[in-house]
C-alpha positions as CSV (number, residue, x, y, z in Angstrom):
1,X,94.1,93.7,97.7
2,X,93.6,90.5,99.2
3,X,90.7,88.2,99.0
4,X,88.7,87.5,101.8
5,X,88.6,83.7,103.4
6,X,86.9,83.7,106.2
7,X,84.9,84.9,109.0
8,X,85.5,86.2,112.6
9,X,84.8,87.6,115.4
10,X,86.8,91.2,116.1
11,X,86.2,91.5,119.9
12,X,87.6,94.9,119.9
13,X,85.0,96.3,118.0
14,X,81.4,95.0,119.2
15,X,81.9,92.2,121.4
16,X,80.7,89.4,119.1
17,X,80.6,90.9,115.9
18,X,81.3,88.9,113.0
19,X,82.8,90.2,109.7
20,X,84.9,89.0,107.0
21,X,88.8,89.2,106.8
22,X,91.6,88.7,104.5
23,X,94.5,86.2,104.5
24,X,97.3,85.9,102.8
25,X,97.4,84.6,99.4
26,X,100.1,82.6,97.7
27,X,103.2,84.6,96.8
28,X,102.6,84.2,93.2
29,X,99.5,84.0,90.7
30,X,99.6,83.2,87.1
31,X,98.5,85.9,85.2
32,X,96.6,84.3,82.7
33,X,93.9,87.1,82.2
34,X,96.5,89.6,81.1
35,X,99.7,87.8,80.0
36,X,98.6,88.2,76.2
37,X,97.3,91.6,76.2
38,X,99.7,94.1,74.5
39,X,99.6,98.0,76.2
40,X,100.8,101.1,74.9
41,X,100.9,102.1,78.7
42,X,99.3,106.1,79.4
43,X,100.4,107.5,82.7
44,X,98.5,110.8,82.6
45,X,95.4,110.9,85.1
46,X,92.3,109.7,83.5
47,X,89.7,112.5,81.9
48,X,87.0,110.5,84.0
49,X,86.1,112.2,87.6
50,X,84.3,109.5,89.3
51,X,82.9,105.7,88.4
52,X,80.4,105.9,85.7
53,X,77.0,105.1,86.7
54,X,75.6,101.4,86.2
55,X,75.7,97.5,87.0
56,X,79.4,96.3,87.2
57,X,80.2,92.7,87.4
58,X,83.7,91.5,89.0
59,X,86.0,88.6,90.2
60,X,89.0,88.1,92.2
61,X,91.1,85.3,90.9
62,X,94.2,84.2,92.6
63,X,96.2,81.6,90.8
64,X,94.3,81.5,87.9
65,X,90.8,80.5,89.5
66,X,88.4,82.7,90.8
67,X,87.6,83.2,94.6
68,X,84.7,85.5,94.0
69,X,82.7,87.5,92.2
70,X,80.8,90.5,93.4
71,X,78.2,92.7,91.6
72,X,78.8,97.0,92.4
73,X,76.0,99.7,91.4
74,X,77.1,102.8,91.0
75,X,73.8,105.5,91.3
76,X,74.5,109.8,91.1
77,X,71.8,111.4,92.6
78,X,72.3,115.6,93.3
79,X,75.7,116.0,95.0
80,X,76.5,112.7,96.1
81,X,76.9,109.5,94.3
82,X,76.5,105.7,96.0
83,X,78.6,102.1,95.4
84,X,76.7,99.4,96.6
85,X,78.4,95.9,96.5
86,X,77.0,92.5,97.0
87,X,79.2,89.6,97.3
88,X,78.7,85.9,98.1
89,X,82.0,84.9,99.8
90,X,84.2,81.6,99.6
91,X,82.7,80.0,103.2
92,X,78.9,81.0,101.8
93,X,78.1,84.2,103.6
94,X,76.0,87.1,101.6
95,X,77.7,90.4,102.4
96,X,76.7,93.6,100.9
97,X,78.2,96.9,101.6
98,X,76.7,100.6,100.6
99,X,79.0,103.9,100.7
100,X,77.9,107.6,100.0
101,X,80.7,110.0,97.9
102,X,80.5,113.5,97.8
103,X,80.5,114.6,94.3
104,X,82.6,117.5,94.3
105,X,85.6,116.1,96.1
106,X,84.8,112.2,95.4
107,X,85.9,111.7,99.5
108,X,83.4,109.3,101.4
109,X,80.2,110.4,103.6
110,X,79.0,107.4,105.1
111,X,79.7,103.5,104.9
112,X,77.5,100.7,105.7
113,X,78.1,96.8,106.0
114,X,75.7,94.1,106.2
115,X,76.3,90.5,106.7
116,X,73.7,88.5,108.2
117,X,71.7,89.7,110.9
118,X,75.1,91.9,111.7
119,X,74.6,95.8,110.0
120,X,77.0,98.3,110.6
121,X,76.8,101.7,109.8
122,X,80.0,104.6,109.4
123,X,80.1,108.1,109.1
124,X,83.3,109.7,107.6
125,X,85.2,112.8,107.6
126,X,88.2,113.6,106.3
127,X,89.7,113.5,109.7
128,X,88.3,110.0,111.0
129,X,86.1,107.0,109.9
130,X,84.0,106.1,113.8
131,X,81.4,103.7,113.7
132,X,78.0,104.9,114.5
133,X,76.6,104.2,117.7
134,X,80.1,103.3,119.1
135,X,83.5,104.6,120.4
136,X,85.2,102.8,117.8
137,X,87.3,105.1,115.2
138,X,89.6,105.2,113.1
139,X,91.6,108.2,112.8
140,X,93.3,109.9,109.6
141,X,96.7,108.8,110.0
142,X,99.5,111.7,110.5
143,X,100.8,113.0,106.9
144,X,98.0,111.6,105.2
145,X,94.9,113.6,103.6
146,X,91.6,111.6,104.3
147,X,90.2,108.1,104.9
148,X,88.6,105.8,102.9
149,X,86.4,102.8,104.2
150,X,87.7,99.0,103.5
151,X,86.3,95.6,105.0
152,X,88.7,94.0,101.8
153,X,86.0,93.3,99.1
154,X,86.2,95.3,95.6
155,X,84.5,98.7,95.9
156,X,87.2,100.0,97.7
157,X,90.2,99.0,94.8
158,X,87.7,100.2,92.2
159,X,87.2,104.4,93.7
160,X,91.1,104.1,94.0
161,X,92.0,105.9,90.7
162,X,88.7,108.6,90.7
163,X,89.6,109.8,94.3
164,X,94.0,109.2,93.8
165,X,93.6,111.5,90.8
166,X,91.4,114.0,92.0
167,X,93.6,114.4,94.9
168,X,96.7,114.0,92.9
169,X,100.3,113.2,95.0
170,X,98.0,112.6,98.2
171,X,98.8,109.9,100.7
172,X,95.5,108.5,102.3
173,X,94.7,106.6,105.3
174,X,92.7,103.5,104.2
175,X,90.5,102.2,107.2
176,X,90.5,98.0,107.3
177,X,87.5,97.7,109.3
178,X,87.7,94.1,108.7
179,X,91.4,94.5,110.2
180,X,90.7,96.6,112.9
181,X,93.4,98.9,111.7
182,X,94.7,101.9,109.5
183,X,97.2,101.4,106.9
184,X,98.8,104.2,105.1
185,X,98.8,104.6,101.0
186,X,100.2,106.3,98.3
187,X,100.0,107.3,94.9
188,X,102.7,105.6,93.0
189,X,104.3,106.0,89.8
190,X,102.3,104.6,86.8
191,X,105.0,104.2,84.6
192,X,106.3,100.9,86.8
193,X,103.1,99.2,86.3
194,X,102.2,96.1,84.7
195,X,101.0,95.0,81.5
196,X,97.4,96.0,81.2
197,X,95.2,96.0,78.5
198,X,95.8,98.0,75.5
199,X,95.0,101.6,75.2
200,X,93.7,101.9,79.3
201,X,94.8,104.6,81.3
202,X,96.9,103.3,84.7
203,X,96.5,104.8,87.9
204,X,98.6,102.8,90.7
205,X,98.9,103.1,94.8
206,X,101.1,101.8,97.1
207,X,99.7,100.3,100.6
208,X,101.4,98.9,103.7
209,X,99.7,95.8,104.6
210,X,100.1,97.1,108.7
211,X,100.5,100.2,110.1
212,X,103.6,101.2,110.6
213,X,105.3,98.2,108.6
214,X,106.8,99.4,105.8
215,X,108.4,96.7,104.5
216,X,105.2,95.0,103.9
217,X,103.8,96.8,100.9
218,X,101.2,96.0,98.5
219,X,101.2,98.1,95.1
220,X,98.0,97.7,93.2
221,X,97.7,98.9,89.5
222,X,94.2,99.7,88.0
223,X,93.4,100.5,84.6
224,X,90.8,102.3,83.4
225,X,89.0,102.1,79.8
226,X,90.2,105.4,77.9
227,X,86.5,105.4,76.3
228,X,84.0,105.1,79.2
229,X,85.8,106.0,82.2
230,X,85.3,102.1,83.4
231,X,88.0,100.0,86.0
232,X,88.8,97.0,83.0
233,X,91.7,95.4,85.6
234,X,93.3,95.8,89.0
235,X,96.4,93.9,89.7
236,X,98.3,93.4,93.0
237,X,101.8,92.7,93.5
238,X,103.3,90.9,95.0
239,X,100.3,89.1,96.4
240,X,99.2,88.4,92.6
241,X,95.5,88.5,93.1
242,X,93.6,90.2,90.1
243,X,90.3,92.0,90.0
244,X,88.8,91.5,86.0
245,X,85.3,93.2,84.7
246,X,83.1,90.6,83.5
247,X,80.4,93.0,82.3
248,X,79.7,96.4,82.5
249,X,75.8,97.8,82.0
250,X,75.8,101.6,82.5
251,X,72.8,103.4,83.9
């Protein structure tokens, strides 16, 4: 859970295409946001099978200030539901990303990205995420379940806990399209997590920042409100970024 910087071009993937990409952040971040809140920490998967609907509100802060905010809509229409994103990022770009979710199984249909005059478009199964129009995929990774879509904004950190504990004790391939790569994660053990606000359930993963590095881990704790279903916090260690709700107007 990184936050995105900048912008460049992946040459692999469409010649000239242009999309946004993490760095690295600082090694720690002060935890301001949290380090008052008190938790009687739950560990049990939450009662809540997928995102409510409505207007969520976020930010990424690292070291205390925030690198961006981004604005999700959650919409369940039939047998599919839809996260749409819109973020402006640090160097001034607009970037707004739409995903389709099967209902039933809360694994991903399609995936979309736009960013200038650059739109891409995904289908996925639970074997492979392949750009449309293209060559380009990104295939489940041995051991692992399915694949979820990532380009390293917020929508992806906040279906973590739905799909992990629908799925419960499956590993997942996460797609980085912004990466060009797959990495591997894991549900992890809730009980190690963080201090997180008081009464929410936690639901934690672990991800290797590169394929096959596994040394170079990432665990992410999110915490969901134990009243409307809703990700309150998502913490990242050891890279110390947070993801905080600043409002929350359901459907």
């Amino acid at each position: 859970m990184r936050a995105p910087r900048n912008s460049a071009p992946i040459q692999s993937l469409m010649g000239s295409f242009t999309v946004f990409f993490s760095t690295g952040l600082s090694a720690s971040c002060a935890l301001l946001l949290v380090a008052t809140m008190s938790s009687s920490l739950a560990v049990a998967a939450p009662e809540f099978p997928r995102p409510p609907s409505g207007t969520y509100v976020y930010s990424m802060t690292e070291g205390g200030s925030i690198v961006f905010k981004s604005t999700i809509v959650v919409n369940t229409s039939g047998s599919t539901f839809s996260i749409t994103e819109t973020t402006k990022l640090p160097n001034g770009a607009l970037a707004t990303t739409s995903s389709t979710w099967s209902r039933d199984t809360l694994l991903p249909l399609a995936f979309e990205l736009r960013q200038g005059k650059v739109v891409l478009r995904a289908h996925i199964t639970r074997a492979a995420l392949t750009l449309d129009g293209t060559r380009v995929s990104f295939p489940r990774i041995p051991g692992t379940s399915y694949v979820l879509p990532s380009v390293g904004l917020i929508a992806t950190t906040l279906i973590y806990p739905y799909v992990v504990s629908a799925h419960p004790g499956e590993p997942f391939t996460l797609a980085e399209i912004q990466n060009n790569q797959t990495v591997l994660v894991r549900p992890d053990n809730a009980s190690r997590a963080a201090t997180g606000p008081a009464g929410d359930v936690a639901v934690a993963v672990t991800k290797n920042e590169e394929y096959g590095k596994g040394a170079d881990q990432e665990r992410i704790v999110t915490w969901l409100n134990d009243k409307t279903g809703v990700m309150d916090l998502a913490q990242a260690a050891p890279d110390g970024a947070n993801i905080t709700l600043i409002s929350f107007k359901p459907q």
